[in-house]
C-alpha positions in Angstrom: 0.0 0.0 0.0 1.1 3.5 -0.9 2.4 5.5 2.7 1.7 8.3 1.7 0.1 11.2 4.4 -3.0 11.3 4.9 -5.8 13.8 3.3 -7.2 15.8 5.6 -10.7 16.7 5.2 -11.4 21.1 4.7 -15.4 21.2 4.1 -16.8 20.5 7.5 -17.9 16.9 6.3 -16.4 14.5 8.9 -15.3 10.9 7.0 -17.7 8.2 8.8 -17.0 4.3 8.8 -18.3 1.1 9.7 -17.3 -2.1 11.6 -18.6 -5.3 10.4 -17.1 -7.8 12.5 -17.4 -11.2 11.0 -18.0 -14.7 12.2 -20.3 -17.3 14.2 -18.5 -17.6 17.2 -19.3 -14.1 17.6 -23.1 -15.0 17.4 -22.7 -17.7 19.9 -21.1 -16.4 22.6 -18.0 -18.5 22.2 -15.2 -15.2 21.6 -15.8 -12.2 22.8 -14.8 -9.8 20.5 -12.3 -7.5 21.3 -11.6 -5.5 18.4 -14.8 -2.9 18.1 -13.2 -1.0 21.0 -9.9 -0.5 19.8 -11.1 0.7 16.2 -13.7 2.9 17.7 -10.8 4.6 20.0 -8.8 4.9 17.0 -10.8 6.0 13.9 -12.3 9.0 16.6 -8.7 9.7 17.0 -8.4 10.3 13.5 -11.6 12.4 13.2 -13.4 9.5 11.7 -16.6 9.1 12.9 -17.8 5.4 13.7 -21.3 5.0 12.6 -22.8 1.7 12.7 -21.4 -1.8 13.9 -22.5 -5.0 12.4 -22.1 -8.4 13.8 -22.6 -10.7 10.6 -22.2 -14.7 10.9 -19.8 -16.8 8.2 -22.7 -16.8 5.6 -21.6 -16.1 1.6 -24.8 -14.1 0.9 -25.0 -12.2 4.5 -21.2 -10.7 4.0 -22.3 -9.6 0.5 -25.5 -7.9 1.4 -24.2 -6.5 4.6 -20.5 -5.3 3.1 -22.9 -3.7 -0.1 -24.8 -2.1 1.6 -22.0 -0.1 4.0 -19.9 0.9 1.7 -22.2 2.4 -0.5 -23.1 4.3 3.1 -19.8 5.0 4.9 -16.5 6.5 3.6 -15.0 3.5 4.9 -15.3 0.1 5.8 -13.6 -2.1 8.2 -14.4 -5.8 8.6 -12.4 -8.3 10.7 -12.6 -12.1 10.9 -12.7 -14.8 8.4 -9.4 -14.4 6.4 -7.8 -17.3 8.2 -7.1 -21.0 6.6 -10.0 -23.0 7.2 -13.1 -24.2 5.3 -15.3 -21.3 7.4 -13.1 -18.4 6.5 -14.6 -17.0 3.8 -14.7 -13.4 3.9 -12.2 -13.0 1.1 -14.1 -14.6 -1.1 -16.9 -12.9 -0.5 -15.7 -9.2 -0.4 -14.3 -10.4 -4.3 -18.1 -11.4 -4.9 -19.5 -8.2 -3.7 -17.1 -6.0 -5.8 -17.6 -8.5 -8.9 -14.3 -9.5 -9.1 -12.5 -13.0 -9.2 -10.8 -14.5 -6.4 -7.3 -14.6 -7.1 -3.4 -15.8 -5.4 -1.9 -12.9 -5.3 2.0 -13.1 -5.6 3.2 -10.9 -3.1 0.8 -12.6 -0.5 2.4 -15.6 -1.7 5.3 -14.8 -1.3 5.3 -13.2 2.2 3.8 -16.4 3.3 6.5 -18.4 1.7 9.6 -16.3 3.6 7.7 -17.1 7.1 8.8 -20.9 6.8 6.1 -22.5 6.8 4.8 -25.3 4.2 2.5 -23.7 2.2 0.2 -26.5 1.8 -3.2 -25.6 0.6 -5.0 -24.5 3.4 -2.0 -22.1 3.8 -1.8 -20.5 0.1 -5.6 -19.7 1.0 -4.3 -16.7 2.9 -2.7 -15.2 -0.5 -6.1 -15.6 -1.9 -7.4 -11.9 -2.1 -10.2 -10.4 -5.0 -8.1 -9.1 -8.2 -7.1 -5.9 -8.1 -6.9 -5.6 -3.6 -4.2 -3.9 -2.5 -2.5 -6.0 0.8 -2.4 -4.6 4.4 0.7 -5.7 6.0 0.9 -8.1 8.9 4.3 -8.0 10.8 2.8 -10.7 13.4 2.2 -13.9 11.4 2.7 -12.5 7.5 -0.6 -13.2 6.1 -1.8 -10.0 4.7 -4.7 -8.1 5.1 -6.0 -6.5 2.2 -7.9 -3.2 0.8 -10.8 -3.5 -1.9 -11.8 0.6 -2.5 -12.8 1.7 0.5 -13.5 -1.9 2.3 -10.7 -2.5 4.7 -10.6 -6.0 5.8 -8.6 -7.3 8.8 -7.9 -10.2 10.8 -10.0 -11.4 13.8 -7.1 -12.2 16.2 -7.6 -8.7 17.9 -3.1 -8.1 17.9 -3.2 -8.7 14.2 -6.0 -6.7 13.4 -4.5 -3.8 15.7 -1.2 -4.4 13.7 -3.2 -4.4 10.4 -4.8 -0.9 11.0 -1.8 0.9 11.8 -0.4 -0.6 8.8 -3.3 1.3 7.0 -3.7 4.0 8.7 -1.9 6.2 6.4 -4.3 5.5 3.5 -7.3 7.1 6.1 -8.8 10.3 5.1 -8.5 12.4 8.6 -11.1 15.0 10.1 -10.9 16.8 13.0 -9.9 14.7 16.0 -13.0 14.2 18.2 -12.6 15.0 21.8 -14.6 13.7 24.6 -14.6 14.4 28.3 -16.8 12.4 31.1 -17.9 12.9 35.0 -19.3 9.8 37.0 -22.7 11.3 39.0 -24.5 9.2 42.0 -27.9 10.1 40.6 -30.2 7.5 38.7 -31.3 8.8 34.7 -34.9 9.5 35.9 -33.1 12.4 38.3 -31.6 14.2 35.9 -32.8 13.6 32.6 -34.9 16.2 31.8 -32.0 19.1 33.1 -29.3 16.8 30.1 -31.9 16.7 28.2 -32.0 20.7 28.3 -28.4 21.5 28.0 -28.4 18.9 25.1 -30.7 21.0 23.7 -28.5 24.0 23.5 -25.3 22.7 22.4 -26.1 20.8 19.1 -22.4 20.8 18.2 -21.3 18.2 20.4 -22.8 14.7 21.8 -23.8 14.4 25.3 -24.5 10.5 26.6 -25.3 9.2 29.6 -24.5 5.3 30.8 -26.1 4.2 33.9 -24.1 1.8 36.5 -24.7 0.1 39.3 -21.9 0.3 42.3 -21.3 -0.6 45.8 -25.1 -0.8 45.9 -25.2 2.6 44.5 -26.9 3.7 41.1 -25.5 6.6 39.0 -24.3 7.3 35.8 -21.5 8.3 33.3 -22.3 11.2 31.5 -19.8 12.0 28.5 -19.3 15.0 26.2 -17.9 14.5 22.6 -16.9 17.0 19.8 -14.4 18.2 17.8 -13.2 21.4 19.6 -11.9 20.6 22.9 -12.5 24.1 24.6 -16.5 23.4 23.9 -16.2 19.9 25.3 -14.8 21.2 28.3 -17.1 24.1 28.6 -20.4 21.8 28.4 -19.1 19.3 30.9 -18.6 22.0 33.3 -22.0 23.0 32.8 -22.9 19.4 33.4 -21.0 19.1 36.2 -22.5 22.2 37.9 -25.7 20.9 37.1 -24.9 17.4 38.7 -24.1 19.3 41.3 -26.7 21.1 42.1 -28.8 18.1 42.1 -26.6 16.3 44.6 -24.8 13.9 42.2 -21.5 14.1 44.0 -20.2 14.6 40.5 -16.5 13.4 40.1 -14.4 13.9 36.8 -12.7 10.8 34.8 -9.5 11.0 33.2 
């Protein structure tokens, strides 16, 4: 892939993505997945804003419809899982259906694969299988690439490898504004303070306010966070928040 820096976006419109994160032990309950997290932290770092996640099982004609339908939607999509060496990996092939392409051993792929040291029996050269015309996505753990179809990034499922795989293509991201986000824990329940958030919400339209209840040491409250792209409005809304919390008896204290 080309490393060349990254284009940073002028007119105001934010680049947005999607996560689809493939494969039936997601479904089940068997793996918990790890990766959303870590993409979600990063792609805000890099003023992308994170849309929509999909969990989609190992199906042909799900992956299609699902991976179709996104990145006719998003400026980018990411997908992880299913790139591996066994008969239920078969996101490659799919991605190459959805663009219309053929499914092809691509000799660079190969060739990585070959200078690991491994035999590169059949289930193996499956890895250097990628649709005609991808670009690869470098993988410094275990050398089977990644690769990029437009502006469908697919990635491992092994959450270090798909870590490694993004910072590999990273530089190929269109940036916006890095989005900034600020929280403060309050001992109140949502029913307590709703309507006041619900107010100052209101009133600032250029950032996002959330609030996530918890439950601790037999106490209920909530974290309420603050996101947006200038950091000097973040700030100034949480403060208001925090005030407000304050007011209500919400013992409000600030996370880092």
């Amino acid at each position: 892939m080309s490393q060349s820096g990254p284009t940073i976006v002028s007119d105001g419109a934010a680049p947005t993505a999607c996560v689809l994160l493939i494969g039936n032990e997601l479904l089940s309950g068997k793996t918990q997945d790890a990766n959303l997290q870590f993409l979600g932290r990063e792609l805000a770092g890099l003023g992308i804003r994170l849309g929509e996640c999909r969990v989609v099982r190992d199906d042909h004609d799900a992956i299609i419809a699902h991976l179709n339908e996104c990145r006719a939607r998003y400026t980018y999509v990411f997908t992880t899982g299913g790139i591996g060496p066994t008969h239920d990996d078969i996101t490659a092939e799919a991605v190459a259906a959805a663009f219309g392409v053929p499914l092809v051993v691509d000799a660079e792929a190969k060739r990585r694969l070959e200078a690991y040291g491994r035999e590169l029996n059949e289930a193996r050269l499956k890895m250097a299988r990628v649709p005609e015309g991808a670009s690869l996505i470098d993988n410094p753990i275990s050398h089977a690439p990644g690769f990029r179809m437009d502006n469908v990034f697919v990635l491992a499922g092994i959450p270090s490898i798909a870590r490694a795989m993004f910072s590999a293509a990273a530089a190929e991201l269109r940036h916006g504004a890095a989005i900034h986000s600020a929280s403060v824990d309050v001992w109140l329940r949502e029913g307590d303070f709703a309507a006041v958030l619900e107010r100052i919400a209101a009133a600032h339209a250029d950032v996002e306010i959330g609030s996530y209840p918890f439950a601790r040491d037999g106490r209920f409250g909530a974290n309420l966070v603050v996101r947006g792209t200038d950091a000097d409005i973040v700030e100034a809304v949480l403060a208001r928040i925090t005030a407000e919390m304050d007011a209500l008896g919400g013992e409000p204290e600030r996370r880092t």
